[in-house]
C-alpha atoms as an extended CHARMM CRD file, in Angstrom:
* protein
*
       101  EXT
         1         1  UNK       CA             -1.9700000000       -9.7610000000       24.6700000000  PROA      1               0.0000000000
         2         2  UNK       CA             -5.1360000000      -12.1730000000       26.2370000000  PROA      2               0.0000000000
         3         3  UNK       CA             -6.8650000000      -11.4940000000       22.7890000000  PROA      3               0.0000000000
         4         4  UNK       CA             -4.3340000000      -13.0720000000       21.1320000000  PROA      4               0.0000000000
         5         5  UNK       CA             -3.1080000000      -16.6530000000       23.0620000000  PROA      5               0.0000000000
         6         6  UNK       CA             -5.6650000000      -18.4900000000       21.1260000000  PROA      6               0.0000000000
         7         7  UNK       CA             -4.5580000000      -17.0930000000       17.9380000000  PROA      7               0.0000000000
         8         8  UNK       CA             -3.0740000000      -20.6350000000       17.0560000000  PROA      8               0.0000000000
         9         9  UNK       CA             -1.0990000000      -17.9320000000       14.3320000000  PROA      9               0.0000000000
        10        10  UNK       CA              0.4660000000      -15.9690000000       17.3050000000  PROA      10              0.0000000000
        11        11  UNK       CA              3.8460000000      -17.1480000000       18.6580000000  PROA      11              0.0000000000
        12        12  UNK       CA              5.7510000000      -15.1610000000       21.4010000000  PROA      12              0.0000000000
        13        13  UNK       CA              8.7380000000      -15.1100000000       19.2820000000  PROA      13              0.0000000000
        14        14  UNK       CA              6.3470000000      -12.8830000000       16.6650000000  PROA      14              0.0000000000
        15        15  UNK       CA              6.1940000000      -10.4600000000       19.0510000000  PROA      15              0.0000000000
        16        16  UNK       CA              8.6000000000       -7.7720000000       18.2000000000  PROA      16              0.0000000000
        17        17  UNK       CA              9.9490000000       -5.1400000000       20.5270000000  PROA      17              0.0000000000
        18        18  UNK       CA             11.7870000000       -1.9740000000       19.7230000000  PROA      18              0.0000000000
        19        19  UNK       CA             14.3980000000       -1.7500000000       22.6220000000  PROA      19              0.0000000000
        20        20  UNK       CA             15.4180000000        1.4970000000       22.7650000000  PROA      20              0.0000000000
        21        21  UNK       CA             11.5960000000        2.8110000000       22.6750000000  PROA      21              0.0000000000
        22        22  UNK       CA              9.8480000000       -0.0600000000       24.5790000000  PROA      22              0.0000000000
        23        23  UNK       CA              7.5510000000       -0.5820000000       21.2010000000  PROA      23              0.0000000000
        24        24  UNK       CA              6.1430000000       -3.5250000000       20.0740000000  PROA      24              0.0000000000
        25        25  UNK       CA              4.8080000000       -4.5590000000       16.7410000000  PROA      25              0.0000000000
        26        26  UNK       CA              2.3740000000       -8.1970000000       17.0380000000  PROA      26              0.0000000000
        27        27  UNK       CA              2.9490000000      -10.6200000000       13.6150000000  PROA      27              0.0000000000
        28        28  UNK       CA              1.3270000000      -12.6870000000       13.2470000000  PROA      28              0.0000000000
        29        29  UNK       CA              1.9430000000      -16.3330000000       10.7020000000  PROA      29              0.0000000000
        30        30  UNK       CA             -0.0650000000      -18.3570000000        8.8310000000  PROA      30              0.0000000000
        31        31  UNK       CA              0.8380000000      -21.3320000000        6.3330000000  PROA      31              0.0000000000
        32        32  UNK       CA             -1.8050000000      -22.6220000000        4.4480000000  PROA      32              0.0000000000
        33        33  UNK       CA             -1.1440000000      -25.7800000000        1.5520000000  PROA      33              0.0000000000
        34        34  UNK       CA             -1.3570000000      -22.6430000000       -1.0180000000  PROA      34              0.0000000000
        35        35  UNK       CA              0.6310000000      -20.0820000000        0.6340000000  PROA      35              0.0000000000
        36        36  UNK       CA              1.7530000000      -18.3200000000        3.6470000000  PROA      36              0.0000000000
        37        37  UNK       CA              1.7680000000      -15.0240000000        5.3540000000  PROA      37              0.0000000000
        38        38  UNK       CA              3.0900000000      -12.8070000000        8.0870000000  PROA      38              0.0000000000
        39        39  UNK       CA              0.1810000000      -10.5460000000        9.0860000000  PROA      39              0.0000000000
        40        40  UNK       CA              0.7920000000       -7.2190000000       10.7090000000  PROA      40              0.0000000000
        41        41  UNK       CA             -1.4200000000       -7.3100000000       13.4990000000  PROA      41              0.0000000000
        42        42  UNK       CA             -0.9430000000       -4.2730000000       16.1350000000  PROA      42              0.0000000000
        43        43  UNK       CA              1.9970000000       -2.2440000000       16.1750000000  PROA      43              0.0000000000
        44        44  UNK       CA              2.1610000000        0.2000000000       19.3150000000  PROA      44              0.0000000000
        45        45  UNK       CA              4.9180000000        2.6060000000       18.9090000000  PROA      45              0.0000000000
        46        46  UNK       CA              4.4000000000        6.2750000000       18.8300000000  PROA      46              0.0000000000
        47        47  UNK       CA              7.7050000000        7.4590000000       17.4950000000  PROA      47              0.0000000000
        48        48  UNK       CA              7.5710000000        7.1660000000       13.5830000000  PROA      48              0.0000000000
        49        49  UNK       CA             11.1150000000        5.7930000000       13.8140000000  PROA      49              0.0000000000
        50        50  UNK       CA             10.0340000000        2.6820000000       15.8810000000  PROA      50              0.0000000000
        51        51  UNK       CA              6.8110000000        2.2210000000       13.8180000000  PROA      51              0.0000000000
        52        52  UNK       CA              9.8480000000        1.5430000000       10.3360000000  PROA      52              0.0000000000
        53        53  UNK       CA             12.2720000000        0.0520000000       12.6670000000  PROA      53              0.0000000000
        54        54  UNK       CA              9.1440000000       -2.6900000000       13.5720000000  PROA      54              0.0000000000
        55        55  UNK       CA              8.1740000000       -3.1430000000       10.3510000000  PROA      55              0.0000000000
        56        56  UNK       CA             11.3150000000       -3.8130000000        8.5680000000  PROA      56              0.0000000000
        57        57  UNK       CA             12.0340000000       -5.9220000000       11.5170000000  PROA      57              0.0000000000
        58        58  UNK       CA              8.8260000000       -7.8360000000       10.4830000000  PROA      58              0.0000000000
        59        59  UNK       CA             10.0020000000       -8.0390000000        6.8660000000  PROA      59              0.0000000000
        60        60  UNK       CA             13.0810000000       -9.6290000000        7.6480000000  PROA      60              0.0000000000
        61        61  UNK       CA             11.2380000000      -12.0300000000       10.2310000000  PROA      61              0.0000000000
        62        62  UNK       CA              8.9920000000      -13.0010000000        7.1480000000  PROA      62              0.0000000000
        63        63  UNK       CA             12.5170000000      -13.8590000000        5.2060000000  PROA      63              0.0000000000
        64        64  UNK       CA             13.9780000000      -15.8750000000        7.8670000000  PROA      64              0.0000000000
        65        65  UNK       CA             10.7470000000      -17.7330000000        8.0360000000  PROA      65              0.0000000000
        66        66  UNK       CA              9.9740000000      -18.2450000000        4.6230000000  PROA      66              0.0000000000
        67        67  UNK       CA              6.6360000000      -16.8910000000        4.4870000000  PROA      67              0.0000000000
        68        68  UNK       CA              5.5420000000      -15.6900000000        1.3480000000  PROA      68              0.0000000000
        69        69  UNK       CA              3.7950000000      -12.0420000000        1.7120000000  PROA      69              0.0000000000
        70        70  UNK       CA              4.1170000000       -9.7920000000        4.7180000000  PROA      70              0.0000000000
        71        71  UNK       CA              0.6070000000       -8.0130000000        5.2090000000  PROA      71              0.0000000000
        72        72  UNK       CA             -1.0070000000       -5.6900000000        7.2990000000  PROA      72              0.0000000000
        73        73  UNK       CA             -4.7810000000       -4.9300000000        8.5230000000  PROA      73              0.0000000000
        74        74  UNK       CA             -4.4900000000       -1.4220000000       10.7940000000  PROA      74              0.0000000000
        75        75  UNK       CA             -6.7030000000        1.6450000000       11.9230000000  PROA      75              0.0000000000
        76        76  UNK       CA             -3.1270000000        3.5190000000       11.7610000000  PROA      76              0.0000000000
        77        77  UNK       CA             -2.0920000000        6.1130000000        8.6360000000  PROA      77              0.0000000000
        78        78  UNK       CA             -0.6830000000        3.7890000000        6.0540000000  PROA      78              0.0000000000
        79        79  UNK       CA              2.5960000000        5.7570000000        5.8950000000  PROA      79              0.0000000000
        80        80  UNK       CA              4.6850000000        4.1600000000        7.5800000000  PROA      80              0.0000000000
        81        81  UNK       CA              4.2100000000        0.9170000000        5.7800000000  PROA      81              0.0000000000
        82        82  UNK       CA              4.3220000000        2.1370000000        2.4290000000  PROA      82              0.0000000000
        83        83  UNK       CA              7.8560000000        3.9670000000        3.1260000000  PROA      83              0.0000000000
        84        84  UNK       CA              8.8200000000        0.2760000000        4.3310000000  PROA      84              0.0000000000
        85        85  UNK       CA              8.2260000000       -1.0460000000        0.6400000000  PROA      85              0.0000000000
        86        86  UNK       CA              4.2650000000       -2.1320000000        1.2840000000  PROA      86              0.0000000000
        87        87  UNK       CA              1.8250000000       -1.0090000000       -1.1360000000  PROA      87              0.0000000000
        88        88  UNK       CA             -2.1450000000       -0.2810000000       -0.3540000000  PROA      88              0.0000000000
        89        89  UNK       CA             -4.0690000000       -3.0810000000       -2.0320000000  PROA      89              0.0000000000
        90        90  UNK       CA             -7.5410000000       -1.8870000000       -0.1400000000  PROA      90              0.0000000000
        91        91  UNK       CA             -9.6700000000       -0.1660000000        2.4770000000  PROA      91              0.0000000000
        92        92  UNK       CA            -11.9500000000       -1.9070000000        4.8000000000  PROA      92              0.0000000000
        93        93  UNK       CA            -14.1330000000       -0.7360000000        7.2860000000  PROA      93              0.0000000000
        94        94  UNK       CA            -14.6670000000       -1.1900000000       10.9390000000  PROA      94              0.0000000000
        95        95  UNK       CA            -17.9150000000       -1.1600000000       12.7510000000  PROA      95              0.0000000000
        96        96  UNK       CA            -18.8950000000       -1.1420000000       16.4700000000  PROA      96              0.0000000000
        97        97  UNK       CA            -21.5640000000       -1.2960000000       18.6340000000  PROA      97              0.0000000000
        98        98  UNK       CA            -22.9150000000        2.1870000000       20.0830000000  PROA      98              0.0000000000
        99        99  UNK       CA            -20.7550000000        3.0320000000       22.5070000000  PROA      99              0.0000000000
       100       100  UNK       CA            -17.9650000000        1.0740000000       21.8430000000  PROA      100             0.0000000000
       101       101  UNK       CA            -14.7280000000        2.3830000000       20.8640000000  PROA      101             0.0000000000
């Protein structure tokens, strides 16, 4: 979690955790004068169960908050977060240097 205590979006309390499997799902939120989001950093959670259980968690986080949209940037099969109600609105690529992973 290092990468993220600068993140002025990331607050501890946006750090979900799935009890009964020990997984966690990272949101992070972000108001801006025009809108505001709850962005679906890292989930870690190898049990498909946990992965919905995190994400509708997140949804309903993003109610309680107020936050407009709910989004999500991941390496991970989109499947999961379209059977939670998200739709795929694009594909971006990742690059590294050589021998990174």
């Amino acid at each position: 979690m290092r990468r993220w205590q600068d993140d002025a979006r990331f607050r501890p309390g946006n750090l979900l955790l799935d009890t009964s499997t020990g997984s966690l799902l990272l949101a992070l939120a972000q108001r801006t004068d025009v809108s505001s989001e709850l962005l679906l950093a890292e989930v870690w959670a190898a049990d498909v169960g946990a992965r919905r259980r995190l994400i509708t968690a997140a949804h309903t986080m993003a109610a309680e908050q107020q936050l407009d949209t709910v989004r999500a940037v991941t390496r991970q099969e989109p499947a999961d977060f379209v059977a939670c109600g998200m739709h795929i609105t694009g594909r971006c690529s990742t690059f590294t240097l050589p021998g990174e992973r």
